[in-house]
Every structure is written in C-alpha cells, then in structure tokens.
N, CA, C and O atoms as a DFTB+ gen file, in Angstrom:
312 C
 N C O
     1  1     -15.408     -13.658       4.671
     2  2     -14.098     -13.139       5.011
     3  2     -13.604     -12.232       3.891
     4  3     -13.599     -12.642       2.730
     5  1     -13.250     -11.191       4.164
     6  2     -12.357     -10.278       3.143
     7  2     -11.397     -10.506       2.759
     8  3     -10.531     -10.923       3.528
     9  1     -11.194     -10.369       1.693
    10  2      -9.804     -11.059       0.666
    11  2      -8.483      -9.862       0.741
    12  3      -8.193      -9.380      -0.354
    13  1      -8.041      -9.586       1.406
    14  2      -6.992      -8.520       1.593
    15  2      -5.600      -8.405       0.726
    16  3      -4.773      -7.498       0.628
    17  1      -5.686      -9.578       0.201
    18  2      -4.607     -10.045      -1.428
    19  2      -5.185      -9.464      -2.472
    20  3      -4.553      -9.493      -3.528
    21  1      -6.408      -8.850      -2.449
    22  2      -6.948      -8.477      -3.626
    23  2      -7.167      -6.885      -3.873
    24  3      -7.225      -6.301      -4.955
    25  1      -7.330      -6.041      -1.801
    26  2      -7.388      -4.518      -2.118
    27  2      -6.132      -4.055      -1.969
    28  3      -5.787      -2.916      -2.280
    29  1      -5.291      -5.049      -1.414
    30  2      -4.188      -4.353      -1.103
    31  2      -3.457      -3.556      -2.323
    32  3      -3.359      -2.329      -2.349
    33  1      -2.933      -4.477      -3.381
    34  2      -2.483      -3.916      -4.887
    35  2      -3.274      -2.485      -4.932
    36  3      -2.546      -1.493      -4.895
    37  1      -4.712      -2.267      -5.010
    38  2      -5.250      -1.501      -5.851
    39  2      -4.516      -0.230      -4.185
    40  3      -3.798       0.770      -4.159
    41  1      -5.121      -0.930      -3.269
    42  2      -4.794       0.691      -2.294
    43  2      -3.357       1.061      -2.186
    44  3      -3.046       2.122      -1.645
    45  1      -2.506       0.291      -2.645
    46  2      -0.631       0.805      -2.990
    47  2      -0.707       1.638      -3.989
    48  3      -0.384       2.791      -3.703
    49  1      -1.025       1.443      -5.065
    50  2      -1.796       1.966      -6.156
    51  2      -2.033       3.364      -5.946
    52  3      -1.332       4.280      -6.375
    53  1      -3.055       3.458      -5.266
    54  2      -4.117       4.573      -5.171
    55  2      -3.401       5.556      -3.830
    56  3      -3.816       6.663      -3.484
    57  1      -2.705       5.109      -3.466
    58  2      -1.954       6.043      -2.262
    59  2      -0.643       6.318      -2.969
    60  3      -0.146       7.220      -2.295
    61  1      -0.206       6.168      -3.491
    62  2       0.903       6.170      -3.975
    63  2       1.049       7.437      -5.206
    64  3       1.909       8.311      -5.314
    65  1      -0.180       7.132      -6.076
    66  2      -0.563       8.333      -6.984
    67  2      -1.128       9.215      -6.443
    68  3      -0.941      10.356      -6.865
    69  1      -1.931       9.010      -5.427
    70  2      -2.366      10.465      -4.645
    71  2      -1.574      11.328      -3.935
    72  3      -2.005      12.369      -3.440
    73  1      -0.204      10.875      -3.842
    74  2       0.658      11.433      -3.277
    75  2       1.652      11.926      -4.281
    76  3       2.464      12.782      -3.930
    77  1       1.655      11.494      -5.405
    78  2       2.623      12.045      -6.502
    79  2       3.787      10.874      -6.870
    80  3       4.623      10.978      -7.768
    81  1       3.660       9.985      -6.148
    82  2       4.886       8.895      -6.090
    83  2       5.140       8.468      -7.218
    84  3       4.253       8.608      -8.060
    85  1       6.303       7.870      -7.585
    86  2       6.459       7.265      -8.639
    87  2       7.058       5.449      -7.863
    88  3       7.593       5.272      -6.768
    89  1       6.789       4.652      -8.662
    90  2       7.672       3.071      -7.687
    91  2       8.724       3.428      -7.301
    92  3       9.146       3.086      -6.197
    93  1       9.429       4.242      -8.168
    94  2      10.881       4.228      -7.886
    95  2      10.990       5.071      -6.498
    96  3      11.888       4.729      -5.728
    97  1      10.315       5.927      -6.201
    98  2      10.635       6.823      -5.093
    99  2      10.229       6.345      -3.496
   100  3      10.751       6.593      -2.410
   101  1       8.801       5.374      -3.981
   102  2       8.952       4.784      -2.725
   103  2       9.901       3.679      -2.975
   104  3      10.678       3.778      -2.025
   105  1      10.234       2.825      -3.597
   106  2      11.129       1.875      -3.585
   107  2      12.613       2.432      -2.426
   108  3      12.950       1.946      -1.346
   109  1      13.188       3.532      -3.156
   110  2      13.963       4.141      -2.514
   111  2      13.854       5.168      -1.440
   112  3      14.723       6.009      -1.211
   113  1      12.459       5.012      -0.644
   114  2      12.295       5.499       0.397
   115  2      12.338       4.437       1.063
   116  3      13.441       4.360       1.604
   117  1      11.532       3.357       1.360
   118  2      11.721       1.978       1.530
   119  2      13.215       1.595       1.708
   120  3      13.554       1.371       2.870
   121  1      14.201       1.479       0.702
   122  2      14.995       0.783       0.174
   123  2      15.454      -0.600       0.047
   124  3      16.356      -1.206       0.625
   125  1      14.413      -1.033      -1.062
   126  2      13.908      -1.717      -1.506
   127  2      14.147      -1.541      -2.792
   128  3      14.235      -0.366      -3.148
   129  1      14.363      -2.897      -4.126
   130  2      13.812      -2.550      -4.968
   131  2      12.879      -2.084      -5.791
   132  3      11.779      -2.541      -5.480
   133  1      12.835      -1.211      -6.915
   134  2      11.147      -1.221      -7.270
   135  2      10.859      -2.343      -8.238
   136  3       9.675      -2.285      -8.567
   137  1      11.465      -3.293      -8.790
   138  2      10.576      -4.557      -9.020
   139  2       9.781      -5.373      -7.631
   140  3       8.679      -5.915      -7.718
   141  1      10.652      -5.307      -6.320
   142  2       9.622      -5.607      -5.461
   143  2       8.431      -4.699      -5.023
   144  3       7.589      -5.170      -4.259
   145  1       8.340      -3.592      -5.413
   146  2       7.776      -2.788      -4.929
   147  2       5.986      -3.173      -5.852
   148  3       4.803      -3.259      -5.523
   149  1       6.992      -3.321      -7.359
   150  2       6.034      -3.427      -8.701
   151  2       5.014      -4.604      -8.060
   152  3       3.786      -4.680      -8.098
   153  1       6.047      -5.513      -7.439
   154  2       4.955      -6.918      -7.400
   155  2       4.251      -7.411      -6.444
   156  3       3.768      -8.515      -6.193
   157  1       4.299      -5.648      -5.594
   158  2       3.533      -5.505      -4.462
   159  2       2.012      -4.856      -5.033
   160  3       0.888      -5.058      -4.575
   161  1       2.440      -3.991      -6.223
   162  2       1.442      -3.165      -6.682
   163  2       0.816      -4.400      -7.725
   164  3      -0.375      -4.693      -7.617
   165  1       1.258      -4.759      -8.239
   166  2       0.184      -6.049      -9.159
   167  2       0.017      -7.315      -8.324
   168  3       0.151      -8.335      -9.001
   169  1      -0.261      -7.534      -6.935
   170  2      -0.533      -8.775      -6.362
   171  2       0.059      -9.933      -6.605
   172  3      -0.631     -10.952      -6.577
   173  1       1.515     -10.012      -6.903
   174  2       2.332     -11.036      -6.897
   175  2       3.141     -11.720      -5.753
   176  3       3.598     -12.863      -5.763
   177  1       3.220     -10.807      -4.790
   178  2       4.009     -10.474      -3.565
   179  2       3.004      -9.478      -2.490
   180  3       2.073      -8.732      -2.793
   181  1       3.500      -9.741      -1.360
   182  2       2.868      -8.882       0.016
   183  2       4.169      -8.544       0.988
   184  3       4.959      -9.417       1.347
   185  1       4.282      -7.022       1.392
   186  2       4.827      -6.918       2.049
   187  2       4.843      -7.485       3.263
   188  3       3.846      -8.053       3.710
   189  1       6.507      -7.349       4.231
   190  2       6.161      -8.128       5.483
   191  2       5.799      -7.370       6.222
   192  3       5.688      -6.254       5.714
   193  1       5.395      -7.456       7.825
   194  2       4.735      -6.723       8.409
   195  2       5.398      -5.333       9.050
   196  3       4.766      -4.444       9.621
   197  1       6.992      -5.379       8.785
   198  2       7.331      -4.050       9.015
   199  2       7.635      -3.254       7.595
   200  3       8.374      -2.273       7.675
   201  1       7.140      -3.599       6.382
   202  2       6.986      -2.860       5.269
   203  2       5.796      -2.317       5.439
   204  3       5.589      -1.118       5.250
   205  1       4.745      -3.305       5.879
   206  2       3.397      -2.383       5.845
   207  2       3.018      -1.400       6.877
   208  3       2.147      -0.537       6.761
   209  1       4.055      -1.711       8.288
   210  2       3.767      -0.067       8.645
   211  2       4.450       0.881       8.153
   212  3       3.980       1.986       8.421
   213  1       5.505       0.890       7.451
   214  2       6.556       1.835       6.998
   215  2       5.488       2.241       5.761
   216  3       5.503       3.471       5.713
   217  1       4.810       1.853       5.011
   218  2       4.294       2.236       4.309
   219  2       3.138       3.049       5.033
   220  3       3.425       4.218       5.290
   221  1       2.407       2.794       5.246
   222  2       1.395       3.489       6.707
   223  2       1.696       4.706       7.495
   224  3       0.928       5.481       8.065
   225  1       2.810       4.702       7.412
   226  2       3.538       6.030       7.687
   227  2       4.217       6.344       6.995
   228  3       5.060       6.900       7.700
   229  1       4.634       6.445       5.707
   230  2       4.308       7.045       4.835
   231  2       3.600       7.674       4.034
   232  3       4.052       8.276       3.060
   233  1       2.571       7.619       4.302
   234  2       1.313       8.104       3.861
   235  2      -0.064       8.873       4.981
   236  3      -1.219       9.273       4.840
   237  1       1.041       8.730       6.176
   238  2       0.496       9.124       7.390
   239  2      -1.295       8.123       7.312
   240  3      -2.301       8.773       7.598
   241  1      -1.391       7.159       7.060
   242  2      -2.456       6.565       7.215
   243  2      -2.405       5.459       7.953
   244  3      -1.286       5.066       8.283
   245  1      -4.210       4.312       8.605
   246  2      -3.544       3.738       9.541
   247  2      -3.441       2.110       8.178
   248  3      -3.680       1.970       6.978
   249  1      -2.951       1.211       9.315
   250  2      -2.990       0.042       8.169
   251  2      -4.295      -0.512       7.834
   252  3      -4.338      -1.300       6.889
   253  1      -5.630      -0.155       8.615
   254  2      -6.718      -0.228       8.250
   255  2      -7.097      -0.239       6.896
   256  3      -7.742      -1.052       6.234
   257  1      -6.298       1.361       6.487
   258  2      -6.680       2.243       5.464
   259  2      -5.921       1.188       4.503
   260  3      -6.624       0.684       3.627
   261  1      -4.952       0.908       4.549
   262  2      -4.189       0.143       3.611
   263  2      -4.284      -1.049       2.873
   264  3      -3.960      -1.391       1.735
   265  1      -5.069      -1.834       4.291
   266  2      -5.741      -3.157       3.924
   267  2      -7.242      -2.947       3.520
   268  3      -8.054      -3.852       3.328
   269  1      -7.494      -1.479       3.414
   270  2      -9.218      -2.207       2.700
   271  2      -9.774      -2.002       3.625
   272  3     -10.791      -1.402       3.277
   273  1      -9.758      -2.191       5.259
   274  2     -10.866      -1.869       6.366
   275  2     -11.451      -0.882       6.484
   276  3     -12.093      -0.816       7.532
   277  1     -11.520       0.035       5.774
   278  2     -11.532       0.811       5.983
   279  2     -12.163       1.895       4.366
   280  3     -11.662       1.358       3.378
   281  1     -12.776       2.769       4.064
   282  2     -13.270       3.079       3.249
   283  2     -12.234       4.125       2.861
   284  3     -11.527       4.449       3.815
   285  1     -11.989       4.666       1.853
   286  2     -10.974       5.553       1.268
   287  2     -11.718       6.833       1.845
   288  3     -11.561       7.158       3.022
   289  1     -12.628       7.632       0.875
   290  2     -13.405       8.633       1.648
   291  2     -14.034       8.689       2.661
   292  3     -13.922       9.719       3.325
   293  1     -14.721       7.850       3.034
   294  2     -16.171       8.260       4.098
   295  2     -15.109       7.312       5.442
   296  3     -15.537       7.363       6.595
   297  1     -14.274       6.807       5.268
   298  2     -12.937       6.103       6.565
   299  2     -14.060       5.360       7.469
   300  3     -14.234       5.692       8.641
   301  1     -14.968       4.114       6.711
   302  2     -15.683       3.931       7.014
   303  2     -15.572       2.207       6.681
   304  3     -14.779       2.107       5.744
   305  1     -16.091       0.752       7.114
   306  2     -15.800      -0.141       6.772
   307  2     -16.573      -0.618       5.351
   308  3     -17.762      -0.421       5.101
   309  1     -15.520      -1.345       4.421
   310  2     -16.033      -1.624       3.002
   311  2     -16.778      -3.115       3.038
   312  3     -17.281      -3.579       2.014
C-alpha cells in the first residue's frame, strides 16, 4: 500500500515552488493560516478533502498528481 502521509508534504512542496508561491500566498488564497499551511508542508497535518481539491485547482492539477499517483513528469504511476 502507498503511504500518501509521506508524498503528500514533498508534492505541496514541489507545486507550490514551481509555481512561485510563497506559504503565505497560498495560505491566503486558501484562507487559511500559513502555520496550517506550514504543517501541511512538513507532514504534521493533512488537509480536509475540500482543501485538497482547492489546492488541485490551484495548480490546475488532478488530485492524483497531488497524492503521489501519479508521476510528476512522465504523469505516470510511482
């Protein structure tokens, strides 16, 4: 079974800087704090399930992509 507590952090991470984001900006796109946002990005916390599509569309990606199902480049399973 795939551990989805473990890619999630790194793919908030990695979408987030590929887009130019800073916490604070999605925090306040969200509106949300960015300490919750932070302890989404270091695996302390998981968004609920209408944060993670709002995030998903934010990034115009699907939640596949978000959770790890999915390969970053080749959009292929990891």
């Amino acid at each position: 079974m795939y551990d989805y507590s473990k890619i999630l952090p790194l793919r908030l991470k990695y979408y987030r800087e590929k887009f130019g984001y800073k916490q604070e900006d999605i925090s306040k796109e969200m509106k949300i704090n960015r300490s919750t946002y932070a302890n989404w990005e270091r695996g302390h916390r998981q968004p609920n399930l209408n944060q993670f599509a709002q995030i998903a569309d934010l990034y115009n990606i699907t939640l596949d992509d978000l959770l790890g199902r999915t390969d970053i480049e080749g959009n292929t399973k990891c």
